[in-house]
C-alpha positions as CSV (number, residue, x, y, z in Angstrom):
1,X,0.0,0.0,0.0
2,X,1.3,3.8,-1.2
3,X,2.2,6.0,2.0
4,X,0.6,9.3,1.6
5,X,1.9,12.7,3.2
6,X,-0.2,14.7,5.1
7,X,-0.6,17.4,2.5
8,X,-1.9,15.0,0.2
9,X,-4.0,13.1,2.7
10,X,-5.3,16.3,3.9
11,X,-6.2,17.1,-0.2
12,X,-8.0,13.8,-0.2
13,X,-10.1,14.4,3.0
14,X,-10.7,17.9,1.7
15,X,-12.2,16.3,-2.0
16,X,-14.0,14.0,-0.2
17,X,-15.9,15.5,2.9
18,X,-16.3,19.0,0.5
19,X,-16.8,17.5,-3.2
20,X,-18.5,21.5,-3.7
21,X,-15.9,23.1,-5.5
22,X,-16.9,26.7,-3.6
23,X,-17.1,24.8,-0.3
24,X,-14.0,23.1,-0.5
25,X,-11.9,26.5,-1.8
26,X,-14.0,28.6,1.1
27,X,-12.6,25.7,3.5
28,X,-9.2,26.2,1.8
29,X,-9.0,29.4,2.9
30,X,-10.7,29.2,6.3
31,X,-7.3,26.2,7.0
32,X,-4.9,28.5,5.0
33,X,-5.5,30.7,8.6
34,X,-3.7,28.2,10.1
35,X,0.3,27.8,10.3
36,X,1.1,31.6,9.8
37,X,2.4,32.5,12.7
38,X,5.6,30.7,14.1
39,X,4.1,28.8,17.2
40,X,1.4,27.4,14.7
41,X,3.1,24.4,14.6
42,X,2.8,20.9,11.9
43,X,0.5,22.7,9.7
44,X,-1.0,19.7,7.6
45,X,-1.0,17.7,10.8
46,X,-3.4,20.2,12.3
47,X,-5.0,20.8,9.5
48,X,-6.6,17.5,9.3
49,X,-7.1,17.6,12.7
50,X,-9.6,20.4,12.2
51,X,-11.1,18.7,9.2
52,X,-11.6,15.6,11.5
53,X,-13.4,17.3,14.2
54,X,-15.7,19.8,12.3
55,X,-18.4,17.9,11.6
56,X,-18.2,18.5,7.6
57,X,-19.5,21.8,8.2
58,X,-17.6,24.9,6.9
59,X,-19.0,26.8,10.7
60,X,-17.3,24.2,12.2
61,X,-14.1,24.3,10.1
62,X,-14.1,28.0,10.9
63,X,-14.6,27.7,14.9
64,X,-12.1,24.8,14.9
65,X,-9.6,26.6,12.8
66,X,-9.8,29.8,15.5
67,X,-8.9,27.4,18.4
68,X,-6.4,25.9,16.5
69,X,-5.0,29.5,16.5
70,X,-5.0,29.5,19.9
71,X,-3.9,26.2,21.2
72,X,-3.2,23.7,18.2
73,X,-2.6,20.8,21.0
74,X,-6.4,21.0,22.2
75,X,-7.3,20.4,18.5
76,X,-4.7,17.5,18.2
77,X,-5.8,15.8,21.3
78,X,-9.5,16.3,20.3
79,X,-8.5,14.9,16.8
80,X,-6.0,12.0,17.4
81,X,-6.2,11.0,20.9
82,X,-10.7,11.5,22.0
83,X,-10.7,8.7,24.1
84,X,-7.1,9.0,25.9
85,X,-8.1,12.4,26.7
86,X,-10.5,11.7,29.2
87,X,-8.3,9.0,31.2
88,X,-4.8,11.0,30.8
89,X,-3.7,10.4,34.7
90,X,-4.6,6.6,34.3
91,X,-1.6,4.6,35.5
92,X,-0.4,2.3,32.3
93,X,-2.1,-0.8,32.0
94,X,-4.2,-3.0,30.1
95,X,-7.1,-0.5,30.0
96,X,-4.7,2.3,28.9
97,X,-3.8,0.3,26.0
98,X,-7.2,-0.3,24.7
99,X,-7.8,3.2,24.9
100,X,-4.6,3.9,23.1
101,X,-5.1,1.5,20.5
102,X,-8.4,2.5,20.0
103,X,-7.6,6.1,19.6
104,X,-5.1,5.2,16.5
105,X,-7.8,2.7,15.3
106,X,-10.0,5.0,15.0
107,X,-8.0,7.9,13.0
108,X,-6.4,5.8,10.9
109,X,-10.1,5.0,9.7
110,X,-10.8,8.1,9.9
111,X,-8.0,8.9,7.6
112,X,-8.2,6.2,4.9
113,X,-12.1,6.0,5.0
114,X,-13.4,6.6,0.9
């Protein structure tokens, strides 16, 4: 199976949650917000992050994209890691590794769903 990079994965998700060509370039443009300033860090990464947590709504996009001006880790944890979140001072063990595992399972889904 091809490895994609985030850019292009992020181009994919874009085509496919926002097949509107106005949409998509008004959501384009909302995202191109992000990774401007110098503490706006991994770009793509975040970007995708917003896309997965917006609810396929360009209001959403646009909220999501604002906190991820403020605090991109809020939207990476919201993103990537929904279910670790809630348990973060769990000790290690078997639990935690569900959780874990389940957090990837899911965006990796998430990520290569058509």
């Amino acid at each position: 199976m091809k490895e994609y990079s985030e850019k292009e994965r992020l181009f994919h998700k874009l085509n496919l949650i926002f097949p509107n060509e106005k949409d998509r370039s008004e959501v384009i443009s909302v995202l191109n917000e992000y990774g401007k300033e110098e503490h706006e860090q991994e770009p793509d990464r975040v970007k995708l992050a917003i896309l997965k947590i917006s609810d396929n709504t360009i209001g959403s996009v646009k909220e999501n994209t604002i906190c991820a001006k403020q605090d991109f880790r809020d939207t990476l944890v919201a993103a990537e890691y929904p279910n670790q979140s809630k348990k973060w001072s769990m000790p290690s063990s078997p639990k935690k590794q569900k959780l874990i595992k389940k957090d990837k399972l899911q965006y990796e889904n998430w990520l290569l769903n058509d």
